[in-house]
Structures are given as C-alpha cells and as structure tokens.
N, C-alpha and C positions, 0 to 999 in steps of 0.2 A: 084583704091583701093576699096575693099570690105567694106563693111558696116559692122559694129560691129551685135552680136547676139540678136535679141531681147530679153530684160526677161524673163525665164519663170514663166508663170503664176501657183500662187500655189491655190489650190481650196480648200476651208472651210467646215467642215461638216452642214448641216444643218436639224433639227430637223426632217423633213418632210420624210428623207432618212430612218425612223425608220419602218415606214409600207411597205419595201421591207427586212428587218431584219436584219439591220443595225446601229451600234451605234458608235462612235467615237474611234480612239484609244486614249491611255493614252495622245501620246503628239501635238492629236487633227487634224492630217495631215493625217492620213489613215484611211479607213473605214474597221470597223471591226466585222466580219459576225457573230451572234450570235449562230448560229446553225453551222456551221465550225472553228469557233475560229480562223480564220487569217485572217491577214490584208491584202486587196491591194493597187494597187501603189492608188498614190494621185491624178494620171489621171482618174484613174476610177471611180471617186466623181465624177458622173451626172447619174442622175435618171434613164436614157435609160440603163447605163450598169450594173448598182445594179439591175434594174427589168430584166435584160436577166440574169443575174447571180444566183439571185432566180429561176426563172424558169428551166433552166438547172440544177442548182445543187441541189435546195429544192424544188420540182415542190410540193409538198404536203402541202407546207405553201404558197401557193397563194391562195387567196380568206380569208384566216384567218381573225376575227372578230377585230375589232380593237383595243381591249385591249389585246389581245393575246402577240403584243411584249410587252407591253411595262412590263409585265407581267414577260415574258421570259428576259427581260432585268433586274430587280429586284431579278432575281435568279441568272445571270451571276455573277452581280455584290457582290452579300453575298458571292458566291464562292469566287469571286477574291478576297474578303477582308477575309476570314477562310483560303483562302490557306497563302496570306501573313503574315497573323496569326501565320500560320504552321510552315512557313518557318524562321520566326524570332523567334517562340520557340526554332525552332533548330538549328541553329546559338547558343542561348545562351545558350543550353544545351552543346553546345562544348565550347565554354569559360568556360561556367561552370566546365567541366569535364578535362579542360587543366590546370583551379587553382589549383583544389584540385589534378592534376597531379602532379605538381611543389612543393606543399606543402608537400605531401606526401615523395618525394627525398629529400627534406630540413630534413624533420623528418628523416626521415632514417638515413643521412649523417650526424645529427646533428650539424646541420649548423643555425645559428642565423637569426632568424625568419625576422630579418628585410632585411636580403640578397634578398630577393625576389623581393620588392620596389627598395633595389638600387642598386644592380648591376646587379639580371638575368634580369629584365625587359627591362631594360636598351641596355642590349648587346643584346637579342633578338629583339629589333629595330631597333639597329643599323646594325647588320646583314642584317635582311629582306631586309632593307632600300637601302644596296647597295650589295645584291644579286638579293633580288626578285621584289623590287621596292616598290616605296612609296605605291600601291593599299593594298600589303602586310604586310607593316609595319602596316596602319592605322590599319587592322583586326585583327593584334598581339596587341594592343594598346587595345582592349578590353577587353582585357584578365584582371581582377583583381587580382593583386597581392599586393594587401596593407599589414599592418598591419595585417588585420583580418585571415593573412594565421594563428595566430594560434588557430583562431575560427573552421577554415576548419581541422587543425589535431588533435582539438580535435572530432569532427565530424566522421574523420577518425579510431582515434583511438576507440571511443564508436561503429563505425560500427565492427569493426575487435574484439570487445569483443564481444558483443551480439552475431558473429557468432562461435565464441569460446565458449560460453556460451552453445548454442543451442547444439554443439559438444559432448559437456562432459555431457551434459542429456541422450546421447544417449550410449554412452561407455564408459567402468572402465579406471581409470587414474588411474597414480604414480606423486607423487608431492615432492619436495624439496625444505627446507624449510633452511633459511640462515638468522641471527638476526647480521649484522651489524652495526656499529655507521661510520656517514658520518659527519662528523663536532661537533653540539652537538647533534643531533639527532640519535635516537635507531630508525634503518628500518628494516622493517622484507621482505625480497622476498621472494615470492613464483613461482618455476616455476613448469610445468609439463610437462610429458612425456604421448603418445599414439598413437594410432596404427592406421593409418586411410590407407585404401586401400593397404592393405598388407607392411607400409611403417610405420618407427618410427618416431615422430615426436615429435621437441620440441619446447615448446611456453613461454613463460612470464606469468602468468596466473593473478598475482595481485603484488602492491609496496602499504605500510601501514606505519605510522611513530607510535608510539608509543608515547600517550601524557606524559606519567611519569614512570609507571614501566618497565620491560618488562618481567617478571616470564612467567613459563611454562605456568600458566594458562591464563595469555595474550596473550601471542601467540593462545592458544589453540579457547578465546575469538573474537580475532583476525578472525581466519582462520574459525570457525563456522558461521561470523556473515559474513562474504563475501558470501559463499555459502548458506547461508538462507537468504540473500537478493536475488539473483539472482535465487531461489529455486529448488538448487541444492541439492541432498542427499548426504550427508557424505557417502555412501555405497558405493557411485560410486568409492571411492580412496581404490586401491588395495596395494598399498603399499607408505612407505613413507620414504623418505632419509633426512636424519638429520647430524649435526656434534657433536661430543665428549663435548659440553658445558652442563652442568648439568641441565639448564632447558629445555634442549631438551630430553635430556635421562632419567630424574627423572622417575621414578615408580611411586611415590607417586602424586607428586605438579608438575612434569614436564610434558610435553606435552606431551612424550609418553604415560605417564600414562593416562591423561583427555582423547587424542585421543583415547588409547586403550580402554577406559570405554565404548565410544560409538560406536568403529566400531572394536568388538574383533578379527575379521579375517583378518584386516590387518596386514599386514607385514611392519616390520621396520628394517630397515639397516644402517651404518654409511658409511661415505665416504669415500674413500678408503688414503687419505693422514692419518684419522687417525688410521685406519690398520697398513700403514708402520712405524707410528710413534711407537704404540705396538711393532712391529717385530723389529724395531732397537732397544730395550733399552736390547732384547738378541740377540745380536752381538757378534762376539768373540772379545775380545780388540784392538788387529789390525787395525780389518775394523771397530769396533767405532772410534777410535781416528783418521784413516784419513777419515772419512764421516764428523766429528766433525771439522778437519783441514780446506777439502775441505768446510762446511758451514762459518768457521771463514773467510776464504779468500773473497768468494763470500760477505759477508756481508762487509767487508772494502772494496772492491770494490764499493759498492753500497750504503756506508752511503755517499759516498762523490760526487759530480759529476765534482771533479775536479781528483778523483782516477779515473774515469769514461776515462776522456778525455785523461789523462796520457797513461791508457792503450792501445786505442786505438791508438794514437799518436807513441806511441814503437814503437807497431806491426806493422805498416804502416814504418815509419820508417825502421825500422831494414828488411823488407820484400822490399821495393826499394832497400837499398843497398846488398842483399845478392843475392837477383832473377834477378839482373842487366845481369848477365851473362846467365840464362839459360833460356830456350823457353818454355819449357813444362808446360803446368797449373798446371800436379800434383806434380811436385815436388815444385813448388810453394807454395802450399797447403802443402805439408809437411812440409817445410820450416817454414808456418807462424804456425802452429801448434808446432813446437819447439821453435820458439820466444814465442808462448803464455806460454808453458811448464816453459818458463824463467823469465819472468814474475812474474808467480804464486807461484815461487820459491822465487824469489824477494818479493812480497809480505808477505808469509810466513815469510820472516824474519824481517817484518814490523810488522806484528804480533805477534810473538812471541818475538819479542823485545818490 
C-alpha cells in the first residue's frame, strides 16, 4: 500500500525579497514583481529564483541603491490605491446613473414615487437573484431607490429646463397660453413650440398657480416674470395662441393687450375649436339642429357612467348574437355600426323625452 502524499509546503513572503524587486501579493502567497506587475507561483518565493528572475527580465535594476525599491514600492502602492479609487467612483457613477434611470421612467409613466422602494427594487432582485445569481443580485442591491427618487426628478426635471432655457436664448418661439381651474385652484400652462434641426418641436415650457386673481394682467405678470427670471427676452416669442376668454383677448386690461404693449410684432391667434364654434352659430338650421342633437346625445352618454356601460354592453351584446353566423370582420363592423346607429336613436328618444 502506498504512502499518503506529503504536504505541500507553502512558502511566506519575506521582507529581505524587496532588494531583488519584489513585494508580496494582496493575499501574501505570491510574489509580485514591481516593475512587471505579475505574480509568480509560491514555489518561486526563494532568493535564488527572484535574483535569476531580475537578472533575466530587469538586468538594469541590479546593482540599484537601496532605497530605490523600496521607493518604487511607495509609488506602486498610491497607484494601486487611485486606481481602486477609480474604479469605486465608477461603480457608483453607474448606480448613480441607474437611480436617476428608474426615477426618471416613474416620472414619465407617472407612477407613485414610492413604487421604486417597493416593488421595482424588489422584483429587480428577485429576478437577478434567480436568473443571474446572488453575485448579481448583491450589485442591483446598490442601486438606491428610496424615497428620495423624488429628490432625483426633481434634479432631473431642473436639468431638462435649464437645457430648455439655454434653447429658447438662442431661437424665436410661439407659446400657448391655457388659464384653467383644477380643483380650487386657477393654473395657467404655458407650453411652446420651435424648430430645432429642421424639425418642430413641442415642450411644456412652465405650470404657475395663481394666488387670488387671475385678469389679463396676471397672467401677463405671470409670463414676464418667468422669463425675466431665467433672462430671457420677450422678443424671442414670435407669436402666441390663446383661447376666446376675455382676459386673454382684451385689448385694453387683457393679455393681449399688455403683451402686445411690449412685443408689437407678435402675432396672436385663437385656437381653432373656438373658430369652429364662430362657423357653427352660421349653419343652415338642419345641420344646427342635428350637430346640436348629435352634442345632446354624446353628452347623456357621458354625464352618466352607467349610460357609459349600458352602451357598451348593447353593442357587445347585440354584435355576438347577430355576427354568430358570419366570418367576415367587415361585415362584422358594419353590423356593430348599425347597432350603434340603434342605439343613438334609442338615446335620442331619452332625450327628447
């Protein structure tokens, strides 16, 4: 019967192996050459083969003075500690740049800020976890997604103005201008339109709540004081869209007026629903009275969302049992088009009763 293997013997770095330029690796078992940066085996930890190894590979550091490594070892070593420096700024420049990833798609989809904490993060571990393996999980695990995502969109969103800002310094805009009430508050949007690389483009430009009035000349208040904070020139807007409300239109006290005071070559235009509202009120009486029919219908469909369901419910209905018998899509489609016809006939006489 054979004899078991002896041990092998494992060899320790020792201080002395420095004046042939040589300094330990990280986890003390290899020696690691300072002027070729690799390590060899842990058999070749004795003096004889670290001095043949200099001589052959660095014959020009033999005889060096004796502070020389330990010198060159002091420079290794800052390297190695700037590179891991390096390399863990950039790591967290990409968690960094994966947060404000995620928060930015949240804004977008307008999705409640706390989704990010509990449920993407969540499912993004879980995934990693039994796709890519726990190494991958841990590294998705740094990624912060608390709370503070909506520190990161507001960040996001002041980057995406200031470069909006920078924009419209440099070329004429058209803007439109819309003074709705959202609850009990008076908002004014503003959005704009412009031309950037042969291509139209349209943005959000500002949202403002109005603390108590809201006349022509707050709005007008309003809209100067955005653009002279950001030090923009009123010149730049070449024309401006408004709706039919009196203090947008005023001459006098309305914002046309105040705007027209200070920038007279702009152009001003209304929106085109209240155009067609002008054109219908001269209609020949026929097509008033059924535009007037078709808006009474549409509107009792839609004050209710049980008239809502009813509708829907027919059509469906009455479209299985009629299209039971034929194959074709489009007569299908015609089909449910004469049940809606039926319908609205139906309703009609909901309303006019």
């Amino acid at each position: 019967m054979s004899e078991p293997n002896a041990k092998r013997r494992i060899r320790h770095y020792d201080p002395s192996y420095l004046k042939f330029g040589f300094i330990s690796s990280p986890d003390e078992l290899k020696p690691l050459c300072l002027t070729g940066h690799v390590c060899s085996a842990n058999d070749s930890m004795r003096p004889h083969h670290l001095k043949a190894h200099q001589f052959s590979k660095h014959p020009t550091e033999v005889g060096q003075p004796i502070e020389y490594f330990p010198q060159k070892k002091k420079v290794y070593l800052n390297q190695e500690k700037s590179f891991s420096l390096f390399t863990q700024s950039t790591d967290l420049k990409c968690y960094t740049l994966a947060s404000y990833e995620v928060s930015f798609l949240i804004a977008k989809l307008k999705k409640p800020h706390t989704d990010a904490e509990t449920l993407i993060k969540p499912s993004l571990l879980a995934c990693a976890k039994h796709v890519l393996g726990s190494a991958a999980a841990e590294k998705l695990n740094k990624i912060t997604l608390s709370n503070d995502t909506v520190k990161r969109i507001n960040e996001i969103s002041q980057n995406l103005e200031d470069k909006l800002v920078r924009l419209i310094k440099e070329i004429p805009i058209s803007i439109q201008l819309d003074e709705s009430i959202f609850g009990a508050e008076s908002t004014l949007i503003v959005c704009m339109r412009f031309i950037d690389n042969d291509c139209i483009k349209e943005e959000l430009l500002f949202v403002d709540y109005f603390e108590c009035r809201c006349t022509g000349q707050d709005i007008f208040k309003m809209v100067r004081s955005y653009f002279d904070s950001h030090q923009i020139s009123l010149s730049q807007v070449v024309s401006v869209s408004t709706d039919g409300a009196g203090n947008m239109t005023g001459r006098d006290t309305g914002f046309w007026g105040c705007f027209k005071r200070e920038v007279p070559q702009c152009s001003f235009i209304h929106c085109m629903l209240h155009k067609q509202a002008l054109a219908v009120k001269s209609l020949q009486p026929e097509l008033h009275e059924t535009l007037n029919l078709v808006i009474k219908v549409v509107n009792f469909v839609e004050s209710s969302p049980l008239n809502e369901r009813t509708l829907k419910n027919y059509v469906k209905i009455r479209k299985q049992n009629t299209t039971s018998s034929f194959s074709t899509q489009k007569f299908a489609g015609l089909v449910e088009e004469k049940l809606l016809n039926e319908y609205i006939l139906f309703m009609i006489s909901c309303v006019n009763f």
